[in-house]
N, C-alpha and C positions, 0 to 999 in steps of 0.2 A: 624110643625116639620121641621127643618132645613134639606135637603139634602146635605149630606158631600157624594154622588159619585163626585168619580175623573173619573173613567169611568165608562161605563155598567156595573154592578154586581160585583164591588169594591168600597173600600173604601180605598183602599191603591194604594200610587203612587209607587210603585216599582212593576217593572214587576216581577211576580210570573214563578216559576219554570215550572209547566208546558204550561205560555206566550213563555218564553225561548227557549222548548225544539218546542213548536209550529214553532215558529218563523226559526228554524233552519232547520224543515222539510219543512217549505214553500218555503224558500230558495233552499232548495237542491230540488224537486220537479220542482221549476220551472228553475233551471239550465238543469236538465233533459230534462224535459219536450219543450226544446226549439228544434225549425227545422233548416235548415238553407239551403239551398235551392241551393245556390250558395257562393260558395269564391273561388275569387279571387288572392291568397293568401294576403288578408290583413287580416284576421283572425288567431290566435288572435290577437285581437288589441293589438297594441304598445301603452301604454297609456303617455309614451318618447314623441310620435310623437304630434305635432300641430293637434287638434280636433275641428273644427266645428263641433259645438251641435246646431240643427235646428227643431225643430217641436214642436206643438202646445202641445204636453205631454212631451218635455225634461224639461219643470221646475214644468210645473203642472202635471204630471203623472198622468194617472188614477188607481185605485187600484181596480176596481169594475162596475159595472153596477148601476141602478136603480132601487128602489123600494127592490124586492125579493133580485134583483143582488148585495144589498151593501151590504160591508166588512166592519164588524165593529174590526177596530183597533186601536191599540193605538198610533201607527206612519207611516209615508209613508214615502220612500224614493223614493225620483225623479231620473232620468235618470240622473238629472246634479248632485244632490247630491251626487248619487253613483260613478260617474266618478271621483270628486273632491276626496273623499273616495279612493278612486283609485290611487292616485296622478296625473292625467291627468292634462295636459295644454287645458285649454277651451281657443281658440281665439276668439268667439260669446260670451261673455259673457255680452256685450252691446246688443244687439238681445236679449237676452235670459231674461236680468233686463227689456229691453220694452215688450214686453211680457208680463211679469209676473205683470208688469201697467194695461196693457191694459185687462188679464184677471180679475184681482181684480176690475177694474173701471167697467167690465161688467158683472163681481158678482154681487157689489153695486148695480149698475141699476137692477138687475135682482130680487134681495130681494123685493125695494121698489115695483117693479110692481105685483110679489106675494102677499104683504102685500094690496098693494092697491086693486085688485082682491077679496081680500081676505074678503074685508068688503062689498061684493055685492054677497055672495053666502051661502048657509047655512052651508057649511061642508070646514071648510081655506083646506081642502086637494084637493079639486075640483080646488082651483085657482092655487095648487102648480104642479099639474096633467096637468092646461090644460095652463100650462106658462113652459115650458119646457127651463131648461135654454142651450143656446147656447153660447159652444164656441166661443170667436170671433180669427180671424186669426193674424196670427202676422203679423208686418209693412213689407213692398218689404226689399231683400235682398242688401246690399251695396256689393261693394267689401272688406269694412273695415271688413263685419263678418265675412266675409274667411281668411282675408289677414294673410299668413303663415301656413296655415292647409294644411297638408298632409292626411288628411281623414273628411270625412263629416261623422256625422249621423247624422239619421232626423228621428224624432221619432214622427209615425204615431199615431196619439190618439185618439179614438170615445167613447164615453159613448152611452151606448143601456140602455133600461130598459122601461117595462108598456106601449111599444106601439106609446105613444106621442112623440116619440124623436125624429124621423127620417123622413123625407120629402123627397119626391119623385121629385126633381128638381135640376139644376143647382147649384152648391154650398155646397150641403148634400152629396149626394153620389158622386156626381162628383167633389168634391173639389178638388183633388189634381192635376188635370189638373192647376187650379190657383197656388196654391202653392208650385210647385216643377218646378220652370222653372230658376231660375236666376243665373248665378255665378256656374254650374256646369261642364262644356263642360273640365277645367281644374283641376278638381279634383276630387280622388276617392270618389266613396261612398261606406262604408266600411258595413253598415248593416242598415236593417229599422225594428224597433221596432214596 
């Protein structure tokens, strides 16, 4: 028998009325639902103004955790898609294309070693369990990713889920000691996601 799902528990590609109304309360929900801790007054963002867009979830955003933690949707929209959505000027948007390499080449890798795993154990979910994929970090910053941004964001990104995820070293929890150091001293940073 041919399976015609287009997604989980449809058979049709149009999003259904109550996707819609869903989709409108998640939205509004997590507009609400946000803190903000400190402004500066660069809130709200000018999206007029030059935007450097920096972090390891401004193109891959996550929507979820693992295992129990994923969201099963039908689309994500990224920090950088929704700014674009916005009509924001992104000046990183070279940053943001290497990235977005460099994630998917450490997808790729990360499948193969699953699958290969996967032929040395009785149950493929024990190899998927105990290969946890890692994000990898984006390239050092130039000054060309800033150059003309009147506001930085840098959108912090972690996936959790089932325990295997997370490492107690250099790198895992302390990463952003690495990755928030370059090209900042002359410009705002407007919020971190």
């Amino acid at each position: 028998m041919k399976n015609n799902q287009i997604h989980g528990g449809t058979r049709d590609a149009a999003f259904s009325e109550r996707e819609l109304r869903h989709a409108a309360l998640a939205r509004n929900m997590a507009a609400e639902g946000m803190v903000l801790l400190k402004n500066e007054n660069i809130l709200p963002l000018d999206v007029a103004q030059p935007i450097a867009l920096l972090g390891t979830g401004a193109v891959k955003t996550v929507k979820g955790g693992l295992g129990s933690g994923d969201v099963n949707n039908r689309r994500n929209v990224s920090v950088y898609e929704g700014l674009q959505e916005a009509g924001a000027s992104i000046v990183s948007a070279n940053w943001l294309s290497a990235y977005a390499d460099r994630y998917n080449c450490a997808r790729e890798s990360w499948k193969a070693q699953v699958l290969e795993a996967a032929k040395h154990v009785d149950n493929a979910f024990d190899a998927y369990v105990a290969n946890p994929f890692i994000r990898p970090e984006g390239r050092g910053l130039t000054d060309a990713d800033v150059d003309g941004a009147q506001v930085i964001v840098y959108v912090i990104s972690r996936v959790s889920g089932e325990g295997n995820d997370r490492r107690l070293e250099a790198g895992d929890y302390s990463w952003i000691k690495r990755n928030f150091r370059s090209c900042w001293s002359s410009i705002r940073v407007a919020w971190w996601i």
